[in-house]
DOLUMLUM-592202 format. One line per 8 residues: their letters; for each residue x, y, z of N, C-alpha, C, CB. Coordinates in pm, whole numbers, plus 32768, in hexadecimal, padded with zeros to 4 digits. Glycine has a CB too. Layout:
<nodes>
A = X:Y:Z:X:Y:Z:X:Y:Z:X:Y:Z | ...;
</nodes>
This chain:
<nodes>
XXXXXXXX = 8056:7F8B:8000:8000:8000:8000:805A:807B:8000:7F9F:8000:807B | 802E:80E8:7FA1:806C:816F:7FAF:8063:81AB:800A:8050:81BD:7F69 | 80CB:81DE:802B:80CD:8252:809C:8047:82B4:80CF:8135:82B7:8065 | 8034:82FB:804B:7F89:8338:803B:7F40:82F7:805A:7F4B:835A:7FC6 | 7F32:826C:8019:7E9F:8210:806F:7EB0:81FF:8104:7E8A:815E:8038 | 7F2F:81D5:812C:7F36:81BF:81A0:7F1A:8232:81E2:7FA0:818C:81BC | 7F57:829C:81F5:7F10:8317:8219:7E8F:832D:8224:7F2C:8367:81D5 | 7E09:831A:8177:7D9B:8339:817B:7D70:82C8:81DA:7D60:834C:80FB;
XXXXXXXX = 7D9D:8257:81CB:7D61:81E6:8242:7D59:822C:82EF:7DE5:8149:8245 | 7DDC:821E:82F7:7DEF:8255:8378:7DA3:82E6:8397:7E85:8261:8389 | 7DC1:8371:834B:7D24:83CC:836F:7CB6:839B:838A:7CED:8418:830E | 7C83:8329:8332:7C0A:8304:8349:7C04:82D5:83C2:7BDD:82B3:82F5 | 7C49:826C:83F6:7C2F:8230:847E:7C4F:827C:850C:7C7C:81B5:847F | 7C7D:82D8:84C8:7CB8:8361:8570:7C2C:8394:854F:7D72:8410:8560 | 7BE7:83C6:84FA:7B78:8404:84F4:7B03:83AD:8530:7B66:842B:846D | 7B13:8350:8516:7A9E:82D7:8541:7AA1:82BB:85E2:7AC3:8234:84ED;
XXXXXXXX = 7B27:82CF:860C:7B7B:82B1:8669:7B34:8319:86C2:7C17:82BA:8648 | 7B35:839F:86AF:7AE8:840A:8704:7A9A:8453:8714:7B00:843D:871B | 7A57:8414:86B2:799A:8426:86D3:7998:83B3:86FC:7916:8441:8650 | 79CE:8347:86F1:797A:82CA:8769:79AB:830A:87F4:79C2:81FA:875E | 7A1B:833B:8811:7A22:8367:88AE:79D5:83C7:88B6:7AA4:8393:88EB | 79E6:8431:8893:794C:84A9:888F:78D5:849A:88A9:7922:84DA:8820 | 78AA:8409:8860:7840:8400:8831:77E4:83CB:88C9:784D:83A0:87A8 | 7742:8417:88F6:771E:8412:895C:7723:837F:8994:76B3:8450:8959;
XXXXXXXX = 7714:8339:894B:7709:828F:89A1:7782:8272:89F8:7708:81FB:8928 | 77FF:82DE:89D7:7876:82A1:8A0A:7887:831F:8A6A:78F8:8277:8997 | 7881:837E:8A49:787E:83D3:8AC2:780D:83EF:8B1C:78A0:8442:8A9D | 77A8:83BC:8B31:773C:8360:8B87:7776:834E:8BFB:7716:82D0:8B4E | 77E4:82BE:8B9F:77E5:8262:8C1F:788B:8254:8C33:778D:81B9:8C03 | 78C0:82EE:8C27:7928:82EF:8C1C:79B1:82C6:8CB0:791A:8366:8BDF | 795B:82E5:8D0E:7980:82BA:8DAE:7958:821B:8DB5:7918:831F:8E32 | 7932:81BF:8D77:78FD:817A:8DB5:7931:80E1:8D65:786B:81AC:8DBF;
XXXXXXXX = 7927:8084:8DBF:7977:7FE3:8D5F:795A:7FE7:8CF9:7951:7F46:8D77 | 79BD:7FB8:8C9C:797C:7F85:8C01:79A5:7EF5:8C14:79C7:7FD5:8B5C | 79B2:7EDA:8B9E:799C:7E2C:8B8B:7A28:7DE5:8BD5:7998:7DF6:8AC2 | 7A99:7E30:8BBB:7AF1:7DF8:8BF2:7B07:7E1E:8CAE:7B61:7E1E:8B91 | 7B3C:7DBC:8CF5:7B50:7DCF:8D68:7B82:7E2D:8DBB:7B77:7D8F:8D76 | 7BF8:7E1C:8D43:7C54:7EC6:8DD5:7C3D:7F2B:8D7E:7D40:7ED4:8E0B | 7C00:7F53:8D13:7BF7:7FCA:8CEF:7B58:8025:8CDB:7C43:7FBD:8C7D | 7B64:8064:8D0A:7AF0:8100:8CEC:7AC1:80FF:8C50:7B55:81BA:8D04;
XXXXXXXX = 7A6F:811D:8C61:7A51:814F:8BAF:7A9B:81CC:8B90:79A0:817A:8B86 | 7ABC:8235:8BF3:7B20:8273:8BCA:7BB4:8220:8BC6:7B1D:82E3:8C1A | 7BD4:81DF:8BEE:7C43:818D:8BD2:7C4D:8159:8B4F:7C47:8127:8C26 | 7BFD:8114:8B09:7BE4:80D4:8AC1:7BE7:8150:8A47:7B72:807F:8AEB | 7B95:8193:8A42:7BA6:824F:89FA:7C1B:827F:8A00:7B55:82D1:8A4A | 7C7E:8275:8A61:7D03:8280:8A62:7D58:8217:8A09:7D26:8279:8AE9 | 7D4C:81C2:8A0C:7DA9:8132:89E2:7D88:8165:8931:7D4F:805E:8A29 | 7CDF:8170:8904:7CE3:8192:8879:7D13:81FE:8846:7C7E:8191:884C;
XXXXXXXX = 7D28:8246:8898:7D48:82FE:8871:7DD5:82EC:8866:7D1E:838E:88FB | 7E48:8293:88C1:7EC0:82B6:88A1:7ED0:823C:8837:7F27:82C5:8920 | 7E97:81E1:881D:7ECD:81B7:879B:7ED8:81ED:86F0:7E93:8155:8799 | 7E46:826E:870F:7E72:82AD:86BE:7EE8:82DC:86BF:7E35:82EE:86AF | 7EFD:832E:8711:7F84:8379:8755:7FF1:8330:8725:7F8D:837A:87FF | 7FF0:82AA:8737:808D:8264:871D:8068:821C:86C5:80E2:820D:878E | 801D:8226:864F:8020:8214:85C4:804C:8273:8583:7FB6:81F9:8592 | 801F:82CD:8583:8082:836D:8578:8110:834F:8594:8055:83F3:85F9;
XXXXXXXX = 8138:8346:8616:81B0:832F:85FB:81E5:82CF:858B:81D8:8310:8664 | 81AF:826B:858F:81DA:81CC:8584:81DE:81F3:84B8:8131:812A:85DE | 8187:8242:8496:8195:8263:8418:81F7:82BA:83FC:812D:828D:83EC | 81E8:82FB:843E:8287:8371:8413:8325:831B:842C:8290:8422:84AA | 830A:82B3:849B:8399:8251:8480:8383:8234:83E5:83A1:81A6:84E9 | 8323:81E1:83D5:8311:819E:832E:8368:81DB:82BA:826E:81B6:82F3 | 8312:8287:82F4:835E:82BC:825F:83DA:82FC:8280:8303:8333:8202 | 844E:82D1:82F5:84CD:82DE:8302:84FA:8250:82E9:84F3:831D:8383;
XXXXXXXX = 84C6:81F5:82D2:8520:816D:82B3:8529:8134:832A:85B7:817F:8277 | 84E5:8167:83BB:853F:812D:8438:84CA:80B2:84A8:857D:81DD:84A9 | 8495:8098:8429:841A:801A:847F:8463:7F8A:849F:837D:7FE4:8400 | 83F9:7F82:84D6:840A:7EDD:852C:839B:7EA3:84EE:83F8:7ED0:85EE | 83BC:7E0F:850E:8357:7DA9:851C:82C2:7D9D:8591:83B4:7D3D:8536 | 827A:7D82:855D:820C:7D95:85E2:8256:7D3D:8653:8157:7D4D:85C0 | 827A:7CC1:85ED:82A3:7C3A:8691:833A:7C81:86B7:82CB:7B40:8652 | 838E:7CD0:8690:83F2:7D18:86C9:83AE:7D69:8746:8435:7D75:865A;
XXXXXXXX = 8351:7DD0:871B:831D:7E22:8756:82DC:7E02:87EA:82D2:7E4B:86FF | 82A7:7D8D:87F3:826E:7D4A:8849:82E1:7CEE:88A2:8202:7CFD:87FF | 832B:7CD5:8846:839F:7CB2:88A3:83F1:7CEE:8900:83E7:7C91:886D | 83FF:7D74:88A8:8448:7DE6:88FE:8402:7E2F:8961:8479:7E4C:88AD | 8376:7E13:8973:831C:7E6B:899F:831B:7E47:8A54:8283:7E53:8944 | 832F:7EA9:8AA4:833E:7E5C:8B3B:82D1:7E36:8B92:8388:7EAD:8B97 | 825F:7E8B:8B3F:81BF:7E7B:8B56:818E:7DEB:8B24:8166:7EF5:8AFE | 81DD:7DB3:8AE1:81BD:7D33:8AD0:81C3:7CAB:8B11:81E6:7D29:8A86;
XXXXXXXX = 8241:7CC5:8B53:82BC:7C7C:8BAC:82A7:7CA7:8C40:8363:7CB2:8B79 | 825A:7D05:8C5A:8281:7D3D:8CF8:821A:7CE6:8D3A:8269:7DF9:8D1F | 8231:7CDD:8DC0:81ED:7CB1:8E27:8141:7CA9:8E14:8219:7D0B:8E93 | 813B:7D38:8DCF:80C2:7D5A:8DE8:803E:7CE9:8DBF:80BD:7DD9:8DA2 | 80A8:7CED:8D40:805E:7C97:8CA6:805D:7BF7:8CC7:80D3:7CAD:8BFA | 809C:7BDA:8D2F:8096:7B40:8D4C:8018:7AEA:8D89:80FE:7B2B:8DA9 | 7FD7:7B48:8DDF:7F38:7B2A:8E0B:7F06:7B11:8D84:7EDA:7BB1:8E5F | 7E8B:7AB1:8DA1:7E13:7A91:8D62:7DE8:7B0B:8D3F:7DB2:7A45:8DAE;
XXXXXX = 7D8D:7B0B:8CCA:7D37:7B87:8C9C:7CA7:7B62:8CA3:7D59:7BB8:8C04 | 7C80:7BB6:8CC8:7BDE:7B86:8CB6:7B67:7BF1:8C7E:7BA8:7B58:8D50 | 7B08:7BF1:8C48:7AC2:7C4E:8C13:7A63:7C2A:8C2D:7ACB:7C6E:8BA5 | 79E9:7C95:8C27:798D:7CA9:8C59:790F:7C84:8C01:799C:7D1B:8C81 | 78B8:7C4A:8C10:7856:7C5E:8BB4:7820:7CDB:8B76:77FF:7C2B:8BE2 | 7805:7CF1:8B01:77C1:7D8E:8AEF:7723:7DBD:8B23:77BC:7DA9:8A4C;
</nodes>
């Protein structure tokens, strides 16, 4: 995929990306559990908002030549590996 598509892709999904947080159903119930266990629906509104954020980045590496592999990325990643991440996960019904 071209650079431009990838771009028009990615606008599209940051745009999609924040009118769903905006959007009243999510700021409702924005204090309050969502489906997953340890996080808030603002948590969860957080987690989607910075992936825009570090797709942005993650694209501007692209067009310097200086990317990784996803399974690199995940390897190197300490959020993956730390203590934290070793518990069971559990989710919530919706």
């Amino acid at each position: 995929m071209q650079r431009d598509a990838i771009s028009a892709v990615y606008l599209d999904a940051a745009s999609k990306a924040a009118d769903l947080i905006a959007s009243a159903p999510v700021t409702a119930k924005w204090n309050e559990p969502s489906a997953l266990a340890e996080f808030a629906v603002s948590g969860l509104a957080g987690h989607l908002a910075w992936q825009v954020i570090g797709t942005s980045a993650r694209l501007n590496d692209a067009a310097s030549g200086t990317t990784i592999g996803i399974l690199d990325h995940y390897a190197r990643s300490s959020w993956v590996w730390g203590p934290r991440w070793t518990r069971k996960r559990t989710c919530r019904s919706a």
